[in-house]
N, C-alpha and C positions, 0 to 999 in steps of 0.2 A: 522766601519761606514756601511758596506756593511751588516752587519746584522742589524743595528740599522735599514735600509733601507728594508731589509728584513720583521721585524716586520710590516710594512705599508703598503707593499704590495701584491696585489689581483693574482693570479696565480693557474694555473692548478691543481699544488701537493697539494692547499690547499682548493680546492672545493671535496664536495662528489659528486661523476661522478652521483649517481642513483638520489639524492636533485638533483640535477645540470638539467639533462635529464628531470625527472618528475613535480616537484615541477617549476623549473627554466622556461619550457615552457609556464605555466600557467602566473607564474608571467611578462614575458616577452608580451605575449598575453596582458595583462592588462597593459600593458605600451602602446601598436599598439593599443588598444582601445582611448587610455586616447590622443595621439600626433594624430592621424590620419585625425582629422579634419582641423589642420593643415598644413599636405600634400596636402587635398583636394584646401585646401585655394590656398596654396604657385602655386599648378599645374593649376587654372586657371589665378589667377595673371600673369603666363609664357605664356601663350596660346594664351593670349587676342589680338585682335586685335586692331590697331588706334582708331575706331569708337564704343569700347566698352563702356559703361556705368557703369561697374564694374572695376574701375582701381587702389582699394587701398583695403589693410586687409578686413576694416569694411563694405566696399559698399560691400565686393563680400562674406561674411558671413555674412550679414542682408540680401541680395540678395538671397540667398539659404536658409536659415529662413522662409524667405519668400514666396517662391514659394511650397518649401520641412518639412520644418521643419527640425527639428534635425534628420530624417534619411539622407536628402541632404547632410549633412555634412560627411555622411559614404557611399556615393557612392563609390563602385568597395570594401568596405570593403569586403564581403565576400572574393571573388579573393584571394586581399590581405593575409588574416590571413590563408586559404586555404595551401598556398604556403611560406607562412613567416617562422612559425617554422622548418621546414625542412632547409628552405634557413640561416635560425641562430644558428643551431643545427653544419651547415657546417662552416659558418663564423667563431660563434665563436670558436670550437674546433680546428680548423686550427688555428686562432692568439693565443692561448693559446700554444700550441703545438709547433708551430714557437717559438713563444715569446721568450721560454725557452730556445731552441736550440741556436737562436741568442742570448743571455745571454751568453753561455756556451763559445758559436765560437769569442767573443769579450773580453773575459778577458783575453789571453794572449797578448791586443795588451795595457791594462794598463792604458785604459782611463778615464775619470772620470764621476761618477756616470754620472749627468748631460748628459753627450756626450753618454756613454753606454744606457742609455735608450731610449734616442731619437731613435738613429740608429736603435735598439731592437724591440722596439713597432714599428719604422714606415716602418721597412721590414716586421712583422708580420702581420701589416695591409694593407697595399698591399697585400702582400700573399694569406690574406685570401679572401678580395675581388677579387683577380681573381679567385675564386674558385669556390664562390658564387655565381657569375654573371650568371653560366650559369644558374641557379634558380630564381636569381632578373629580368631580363630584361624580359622574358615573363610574367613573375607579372604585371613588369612596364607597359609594355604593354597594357595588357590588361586593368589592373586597371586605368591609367591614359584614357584612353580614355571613359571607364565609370565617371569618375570624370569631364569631362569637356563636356557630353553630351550635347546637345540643347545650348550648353553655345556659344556665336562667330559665331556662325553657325557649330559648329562639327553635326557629325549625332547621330542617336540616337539609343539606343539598347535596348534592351529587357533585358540584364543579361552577365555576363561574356562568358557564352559559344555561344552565338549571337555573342560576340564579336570576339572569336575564330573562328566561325565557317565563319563569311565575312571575317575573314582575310587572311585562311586558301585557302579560294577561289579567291581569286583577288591577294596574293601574296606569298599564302604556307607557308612551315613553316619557310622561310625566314621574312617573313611580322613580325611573335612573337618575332624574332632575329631583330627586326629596333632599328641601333643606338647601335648595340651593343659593337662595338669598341670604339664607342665616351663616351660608359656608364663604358667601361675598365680606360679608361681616365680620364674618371671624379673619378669613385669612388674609383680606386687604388689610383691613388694620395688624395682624399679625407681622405680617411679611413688611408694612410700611414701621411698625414699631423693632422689626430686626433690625434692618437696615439702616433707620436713622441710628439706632440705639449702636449699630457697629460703626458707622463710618465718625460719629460724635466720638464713642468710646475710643477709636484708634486714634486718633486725633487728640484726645486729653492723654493718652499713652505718651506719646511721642513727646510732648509738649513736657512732660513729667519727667522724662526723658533727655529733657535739653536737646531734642534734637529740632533743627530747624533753626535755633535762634546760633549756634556756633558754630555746627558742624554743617552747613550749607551746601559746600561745594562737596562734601564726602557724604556717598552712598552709604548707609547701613550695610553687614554684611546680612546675607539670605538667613542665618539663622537668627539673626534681632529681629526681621521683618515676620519673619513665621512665629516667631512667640509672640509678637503684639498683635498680631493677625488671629491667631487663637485664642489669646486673653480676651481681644476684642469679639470673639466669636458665642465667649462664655457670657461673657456680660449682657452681649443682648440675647441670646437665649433666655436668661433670668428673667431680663425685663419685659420679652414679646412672652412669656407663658405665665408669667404672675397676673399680664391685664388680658390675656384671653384667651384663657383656660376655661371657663366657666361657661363660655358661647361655645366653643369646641365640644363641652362636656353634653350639652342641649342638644345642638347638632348632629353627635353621632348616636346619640339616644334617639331622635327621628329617624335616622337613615337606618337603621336598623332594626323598626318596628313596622311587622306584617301588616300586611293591608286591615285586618281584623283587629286590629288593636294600633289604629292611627290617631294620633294624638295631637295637642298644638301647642305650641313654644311655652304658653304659660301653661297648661296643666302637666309639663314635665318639669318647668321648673318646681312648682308646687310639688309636685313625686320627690321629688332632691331635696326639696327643704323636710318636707315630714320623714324622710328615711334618714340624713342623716345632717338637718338644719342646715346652714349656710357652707359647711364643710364639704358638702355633699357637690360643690359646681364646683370645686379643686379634686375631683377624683380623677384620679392618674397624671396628677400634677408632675410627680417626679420624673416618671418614665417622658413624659410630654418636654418635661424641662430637659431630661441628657437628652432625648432624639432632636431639638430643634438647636442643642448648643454644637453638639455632635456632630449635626448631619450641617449648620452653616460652617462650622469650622474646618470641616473637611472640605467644602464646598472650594471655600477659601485658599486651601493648602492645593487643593486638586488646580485651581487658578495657579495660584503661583508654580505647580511644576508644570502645566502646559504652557505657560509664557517664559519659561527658561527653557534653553538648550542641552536638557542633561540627556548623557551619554549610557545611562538605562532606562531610557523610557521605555524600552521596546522591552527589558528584560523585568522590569514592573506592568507593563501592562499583561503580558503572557501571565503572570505571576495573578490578578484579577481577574484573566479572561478562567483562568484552571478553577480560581474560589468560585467565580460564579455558576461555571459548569459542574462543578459536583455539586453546590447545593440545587440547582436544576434537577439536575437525576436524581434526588434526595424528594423533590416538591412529586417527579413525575411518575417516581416509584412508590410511594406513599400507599 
């Protein structure tokens, strides 16, 4: 069974490290192209104030349409992508690397699939998010607070390094570190609750499946692997944004408030409950729920086409390098 299990799954030993480095960032870039308006969405939906006027999905993306157009929807993008592939280059090699190790350090204790992956994946993904972090949260930073400009009354900036450079002076380099413990919190257990919750889910997939217990010595073809790969992808998306969404929601409510109006974990939460009760720490749940099912399940597929030898990779990644260049010129021409 363990090799039948083997067959299906995505892992270190079986990516080409240089595809992986070269090829993998492009294509990863064209994933943060294609989800990123949906961060913008989800991080003013969190922001908003009682007396906002944009208080759902569509108000606050025809909202920004409307004033911006489709570069509105890519504020703080530069920032972001600036800083993104370094910060995923760290992630993911750290859970891949763990992954393994944790694999290795749990099979003399003889537990079953099922149970072996969960623990596996959801210590690598912790892992690797505290590694990350110290790369994400000044992104977040900076980026969210370009994303929610002019919006609620935040103030307004010029550019990412306007952004750096008032925060630099009113609270150092402390100010690009806001929230950064709360940002430990949220996305270790996040990132630990994807990945136990995917490598568990593909594994009761497969199992549901009948595979493993008959079909042992026969591979799955590529397209059985990539829907249970995706199924598995949606599944923990649900379950890592239903348990912490609510710290995410706190979070980017700190990282986004001016030095003059710094707050602390519990008097924001208390803002959330009187504006809109307990409903109020699931704001931009949905958008938070398709970008983290989204962006793992791509993550996933973007794995399985650089551990294969297909015969368009080159004429697919040109194809990502061209989307991500024009929305470029879309960010710079703005």
């Amino acid at each position: 069974m363990a090799q039948s299990f083997g067959q299906t799954e995505i892992n270190w030993d079986k990516l080409d490290k240089t595809r992986f480095y070269v090829v993998g960032a492009g294509l990863f870039t064209g994933v943060s192209v294609a989800l990123y308006p949906v961060s913008v969405v989800k991080t003013r939906l969190q922001v908003a104030t009682k007396d906002a006027v944009e208080r759902n999905v569509f108000s606050v993306a025809k909202g920004l349409l409307k004033t911006d157009g489709i570069p509105g929807l890519y504020r703080g993008f530069g920032t972001v992508i600036t800083g993104a592939i370094p910060a995923r280059i760290i992630f993911l090699s750290t859970l891949e690397t763990t992954k393994v190790t944790a694999f290795r350090m749990l099979e003399p204790f003889r537990l079953s699939e099922t149970s072996q992956a969960a623990i596996a994946n959801g210590v690598a993904g912790m892992t690797s998010s505290l590694f990350a972090q110290s790369v994400f949260v000044p992104i977040d930073v900076v980026s969210q607070k370009l994303m929610v400009q002019g919006y609620s009354g935040h103030s307004q900036y010029s550019g990412g390094l306007d952004v750096v450079r008032k925060v630099l002076r009113t609270d150092g380099i402390r100010g690009l570190y806001r929230g950064f413990g709360l940002s430990v919190i949220t996305y270790a257990p996040a990132s630990a609750v994807w990945w136990a919750s995917y490598g568990s889910s593909q594994r009761f997939i497969w199992r549901f499946l009948d595979h493993g217990a008959k079909y042992d010595e026969v591979a799955p073809s590529m397209q059985k692997i990539m829907l249970v790969q995706a199924t598995g992808g949606i599944i923990a998306g649900a379950t890592s944004s239903c348990i912490t969404t609510p710290l995410d929601t706190i979070k980017t409510r700190l990282q986004v408030m001016g030095h003059e109006n710094r707050s602390s974990i519990k008097q924001v939460a208390k803002d959330l409950i009187n504006e809109d009760g307990w409903r109020g720490f699931y704001r931009g749940f949905g958008p938070r729920f398709f970008s983290m099912s989204a962006w793992g399940t791509s993550m996933i597929l973007t794995y399985e086409y650089l551990s294969e030898n297909s015969s368009s990779l080159i004429t697919f990644s040109l194809c990502v390098c061209a989307l991500v260049f024009i929305f470029l010129m879309i960010y710079i021409f703005q």
